[in-house]
C-alpha positions as CSV (number, residue, x, y, z in Angstrom):
1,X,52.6,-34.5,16.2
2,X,50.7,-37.6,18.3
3,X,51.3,-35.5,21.1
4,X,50.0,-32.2,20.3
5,X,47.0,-34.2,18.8
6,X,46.6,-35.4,22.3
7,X,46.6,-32.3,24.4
8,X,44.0,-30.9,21.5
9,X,41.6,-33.7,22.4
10,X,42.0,-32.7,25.9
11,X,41.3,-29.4,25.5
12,X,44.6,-28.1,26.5
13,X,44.9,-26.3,23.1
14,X,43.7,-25.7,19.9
15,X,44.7,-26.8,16.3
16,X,44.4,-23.5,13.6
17,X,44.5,-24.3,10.2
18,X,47.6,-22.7,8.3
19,X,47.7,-23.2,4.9
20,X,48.5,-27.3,4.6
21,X,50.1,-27.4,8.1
22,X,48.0,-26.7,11.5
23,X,49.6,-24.5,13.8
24,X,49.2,-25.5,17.7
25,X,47.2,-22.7,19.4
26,X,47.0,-21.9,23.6
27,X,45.4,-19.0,25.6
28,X,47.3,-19.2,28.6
29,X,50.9,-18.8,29.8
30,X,51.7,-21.8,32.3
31,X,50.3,-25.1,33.0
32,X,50.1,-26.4,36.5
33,X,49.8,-30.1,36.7
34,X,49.2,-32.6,40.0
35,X,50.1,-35.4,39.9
36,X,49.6,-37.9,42.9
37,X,52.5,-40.3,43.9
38,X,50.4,-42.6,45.5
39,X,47.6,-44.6,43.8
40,X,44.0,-44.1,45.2
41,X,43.4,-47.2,47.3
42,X,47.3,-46.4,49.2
43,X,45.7,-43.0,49.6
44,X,42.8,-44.1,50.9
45,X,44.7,-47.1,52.9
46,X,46.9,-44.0,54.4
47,X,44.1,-41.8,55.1
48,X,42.0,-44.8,57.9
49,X,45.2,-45.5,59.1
């Protein structure tokens, strides 16, 4: 449940009361999520070189 708490205090979905439980709640279908592999200073590093 930690991590459905998390992604409702991002915004990523909602938490409906139902009865004594909550029931996760999300409007969309997919998420897309980017993700660099590089931190920004090596992309930054890479990018004057």
């Amino acid at each position: 449940m930690e991590n459905v708490n998390e992604l409702a205090d991002y915004g990523l979905l909602k938490l409906e009361e139902d009865g004594q439980a909550k029931r996760p709640v999300v409007w969309y279908d997919e998420i897309d999520v980017d993700l660099p592999l590089m931190s920004t200073e090596a992309q930054q590093d890479a990018a004057n070189a």
